[in-house]
C-alpha positions in Angstrom: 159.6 81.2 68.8 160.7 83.4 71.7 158.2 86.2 73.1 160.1 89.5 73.6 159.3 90.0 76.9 158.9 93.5 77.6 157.7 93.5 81.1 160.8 91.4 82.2 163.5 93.4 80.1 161.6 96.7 81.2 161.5 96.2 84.9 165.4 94.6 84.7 166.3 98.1 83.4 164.4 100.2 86.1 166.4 98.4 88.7 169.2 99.5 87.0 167.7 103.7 86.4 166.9 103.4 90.7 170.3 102.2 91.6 172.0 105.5 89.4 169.2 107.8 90.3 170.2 106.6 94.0 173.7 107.1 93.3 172.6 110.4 91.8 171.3 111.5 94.5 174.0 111.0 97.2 176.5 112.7 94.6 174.4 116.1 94.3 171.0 116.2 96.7 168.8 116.2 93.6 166.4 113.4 92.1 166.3 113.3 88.3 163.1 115.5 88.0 160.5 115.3 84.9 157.4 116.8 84.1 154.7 116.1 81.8 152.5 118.5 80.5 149.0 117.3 79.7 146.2 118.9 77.7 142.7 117.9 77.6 141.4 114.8 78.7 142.3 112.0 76.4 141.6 108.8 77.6 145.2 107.3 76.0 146.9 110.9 77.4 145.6 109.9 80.6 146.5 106.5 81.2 150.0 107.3 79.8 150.8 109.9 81.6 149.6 108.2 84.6 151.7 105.7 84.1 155.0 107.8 83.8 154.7 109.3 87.0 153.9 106.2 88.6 157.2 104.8 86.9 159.6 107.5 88.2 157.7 107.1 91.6 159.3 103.5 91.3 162.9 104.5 90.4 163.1 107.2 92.6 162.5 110.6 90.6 160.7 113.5 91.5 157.8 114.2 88.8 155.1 117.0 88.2 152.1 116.9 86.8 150.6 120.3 84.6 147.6 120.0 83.2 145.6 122.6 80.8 142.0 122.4 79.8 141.2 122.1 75.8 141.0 125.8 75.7 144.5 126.7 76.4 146.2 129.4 73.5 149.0 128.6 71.9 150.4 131.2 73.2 150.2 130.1 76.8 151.6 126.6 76.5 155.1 128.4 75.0 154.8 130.5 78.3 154.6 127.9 80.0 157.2 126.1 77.8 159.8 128.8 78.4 159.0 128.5 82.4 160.2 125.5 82.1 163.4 125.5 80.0 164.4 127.9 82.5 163.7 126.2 85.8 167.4 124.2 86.8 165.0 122.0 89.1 163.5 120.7 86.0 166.3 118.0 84.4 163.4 117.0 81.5 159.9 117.5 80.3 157.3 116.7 78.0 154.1 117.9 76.2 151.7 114.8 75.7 150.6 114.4 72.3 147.8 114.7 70.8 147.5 118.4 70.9 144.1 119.8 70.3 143.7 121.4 66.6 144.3 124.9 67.1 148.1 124.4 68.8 150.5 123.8 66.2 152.8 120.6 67.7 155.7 121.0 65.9 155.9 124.6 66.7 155.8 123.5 70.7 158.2 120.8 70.2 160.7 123.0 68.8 159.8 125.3 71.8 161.6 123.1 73.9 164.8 123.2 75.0 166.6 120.6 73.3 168.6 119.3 76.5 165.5 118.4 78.2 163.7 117.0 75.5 163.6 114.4 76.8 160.7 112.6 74.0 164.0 112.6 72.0 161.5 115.0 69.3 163.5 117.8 69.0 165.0 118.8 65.1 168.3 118.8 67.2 168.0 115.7 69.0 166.7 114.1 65.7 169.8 115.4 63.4 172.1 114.7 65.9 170.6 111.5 66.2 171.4 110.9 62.3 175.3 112.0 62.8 175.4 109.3 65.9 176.1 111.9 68.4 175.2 112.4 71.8 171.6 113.0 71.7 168.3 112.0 73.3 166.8 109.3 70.9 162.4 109.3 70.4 161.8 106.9 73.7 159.9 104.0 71.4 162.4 103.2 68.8 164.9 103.8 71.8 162.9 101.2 73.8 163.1 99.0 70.4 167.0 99.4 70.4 167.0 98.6 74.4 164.6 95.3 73.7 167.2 93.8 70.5 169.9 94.4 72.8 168.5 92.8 76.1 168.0 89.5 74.0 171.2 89.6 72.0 169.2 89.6 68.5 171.7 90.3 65.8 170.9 92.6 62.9 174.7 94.3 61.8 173.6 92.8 57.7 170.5 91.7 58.3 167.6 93.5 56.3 164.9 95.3 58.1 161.9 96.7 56.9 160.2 99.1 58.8 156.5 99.2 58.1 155.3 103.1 58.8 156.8 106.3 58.6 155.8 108.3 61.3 158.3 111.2 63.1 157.2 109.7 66.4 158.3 105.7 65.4 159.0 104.7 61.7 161.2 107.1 60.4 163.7 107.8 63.3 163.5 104.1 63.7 164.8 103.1 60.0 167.8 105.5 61.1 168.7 103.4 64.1 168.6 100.7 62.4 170.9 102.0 59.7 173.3 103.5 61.6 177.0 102.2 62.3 176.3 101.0 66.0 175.0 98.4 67.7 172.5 97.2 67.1 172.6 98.7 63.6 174.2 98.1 60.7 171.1 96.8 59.2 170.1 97.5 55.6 166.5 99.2 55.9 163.5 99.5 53.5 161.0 102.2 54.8 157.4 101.1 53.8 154.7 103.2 54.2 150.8 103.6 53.1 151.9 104.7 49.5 153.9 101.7 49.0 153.0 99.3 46.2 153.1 95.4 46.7 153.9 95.9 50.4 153.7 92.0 50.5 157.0 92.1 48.4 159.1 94.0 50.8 157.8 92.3 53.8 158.4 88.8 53.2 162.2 89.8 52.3 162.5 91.0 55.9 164.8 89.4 58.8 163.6 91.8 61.2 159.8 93.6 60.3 158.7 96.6 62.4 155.2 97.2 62.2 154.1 100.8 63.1 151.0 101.6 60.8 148.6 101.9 63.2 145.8 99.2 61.6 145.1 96.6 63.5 146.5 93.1 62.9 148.3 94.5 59.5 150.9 92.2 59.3 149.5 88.8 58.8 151.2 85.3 58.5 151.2 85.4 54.5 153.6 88.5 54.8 156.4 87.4 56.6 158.9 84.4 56.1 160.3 81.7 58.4 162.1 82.7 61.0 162.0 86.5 60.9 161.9 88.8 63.7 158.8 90.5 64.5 158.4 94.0 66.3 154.7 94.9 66.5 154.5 98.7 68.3 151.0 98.9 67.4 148.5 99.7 70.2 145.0 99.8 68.2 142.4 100.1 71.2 138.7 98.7 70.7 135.9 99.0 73.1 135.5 95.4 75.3 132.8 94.2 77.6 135.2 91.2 78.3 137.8 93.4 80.2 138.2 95.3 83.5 139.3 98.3 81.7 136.3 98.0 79.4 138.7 98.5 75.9 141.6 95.6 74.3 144.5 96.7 72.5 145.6 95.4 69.5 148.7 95.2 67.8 149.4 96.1 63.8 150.5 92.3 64.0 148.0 89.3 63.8 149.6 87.6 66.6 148.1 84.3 66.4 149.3 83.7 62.6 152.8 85.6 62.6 154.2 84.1 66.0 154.4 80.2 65.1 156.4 81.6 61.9 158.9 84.1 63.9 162.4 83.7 65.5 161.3 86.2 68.3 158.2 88.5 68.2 156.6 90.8 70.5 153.1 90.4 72.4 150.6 93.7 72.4 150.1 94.7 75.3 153.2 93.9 76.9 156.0 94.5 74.4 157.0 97.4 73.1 154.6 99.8 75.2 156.3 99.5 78.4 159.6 99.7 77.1 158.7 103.2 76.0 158.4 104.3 79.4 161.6 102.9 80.2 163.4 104.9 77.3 161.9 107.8 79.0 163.0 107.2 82.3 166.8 106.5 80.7 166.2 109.8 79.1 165.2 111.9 82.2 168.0 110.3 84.2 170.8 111.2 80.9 169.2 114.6 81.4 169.9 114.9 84.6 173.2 114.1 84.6 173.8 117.1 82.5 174.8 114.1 79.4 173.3 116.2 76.7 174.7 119.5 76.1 
């Protein structure tokens, strides 16, 4: 069994975003500039957006913070939307999700100006992703891609099963793993909470993505020798054992699946941080005008 590192592949990469973003900014007197916008005060929204401006601090973009209370319109988030779309110092932004009730988040992501989208959530992005053209990809499958290629993992003919059908993770992610690239080529089953005798599907996997949000899901009983495992749950639960005072789970059960797998990743410190990575890849595309 190898552990999918994603702190080691995650911080190789970043090296790599600093020394273009450097480059970048010799070239034109810029730095690759994002900006988050953050509503409320969800605990997750917080520590992840935290965490994004402290990464572009590290490669050497410029980022901004805005922040709205719960009580924000509609209304004033497209304003503020539109601001932004038009501001040529801004190379890429995003709204944190969740969104409180009464804003509609599909009517703000489509809001957004698809060449600085850089969440990769667009309905332009996301078709253009399905044509395998030029687009910015939904930063955790992305970071999934990134991780399979960093370790060499072949999957053109292998069969993946992708456990969740979310527009954030499963879905977009059963596409890339479909699609005539590489890595790709895969064929893909797309599992989902509806899906009778799950246990059938999953054990006929050679790469199983579990995105279903339920902590440790996937058990050893559901997948076979040797398969590779992709766990991009992040379940959190209240600790006293822990600094923090919560411990995340993944939609894996670690302990049982990893003596049976070829490669699997650990929660925390898999998937998670190559999502911010996939980010910072798609700020720096963004602001290298790639995306047009």
């Amino acid at each position: 069994m190898i552990l999918l590192d994603g702190k080691l592949v995650s911080e190789e990469l970043k090296k790599q975003i600093a020394v273009e973003a450097a480059e970048l900014l010799e070239k034109t007197g810029r730095k690759p500039h994002l900006v988050a916008v953050l509503v409320g005060n969800d605990g997750g929204s917080e520590t992840y957006v935290a965490s994004k401006m402290r990464n572009c601090e590290k490669v050497g973009f410029k980022s901004s913070l805005i922040r709205y209370d719960n009580t924000v319109t509609e209304a004033e988030l497209l304003n503020k939307i539109q601001e932004l779309n038009q501001d040529k110092e801004v190379d890429g932004f995003i709204v944190q999700l969740p969104l409180p009730k009464h804003i509609n988040p599909d009517v703000i992501t489509e809001a957004i100006d698809y060449r600085k989208d850089v969440d990769g959530f667009h309905p332009i992005n996301l078709g253009r992703m399905q044509r395998n053209l030029p687009c910015f990809l939904p930063a955790t499958p992305y970071g999934i891609m990134l991780m399979l290629e960093y370790y060499g993992i072949e999957t053109a003919g292998k069969h993946c099963v992708v456990v969740g059908r979310s527009n954030i993770v499963g879905s977009p992610m059963s596409i890339l793993m479909a699609r005539n690239a590489k890595p790709g080529n895969c064929t893909v089953t797309l599992t989902h909470s509806r899906t009778q005798n799950l246990k059938d599907f999953t054990l006929k996997a050679d790469i199983l993505i579990a995105a279903i949000g339920k902590k440790n899901f996937i058990t050893a009983d559901m997948v076979k020798e040797g398969a590779v495992i992709i766990d991009v749950g992040m379940n959190r639960e209240s600790s006293e054992t822990t600094k923090s005072g919560y411990k995340l789970f993944g939609d894996v059960d670690f302990d049982g699946v990893a003596p049976k797998s070829s490669y699997i990743t650990p929660v925390p410190g898999g998937v998670g941080l190559m999502t911010i990575v996939s980010l910072l890849k798609n700020t720096l595309a963004a602001a290298k005008r790639e995306i047009y």
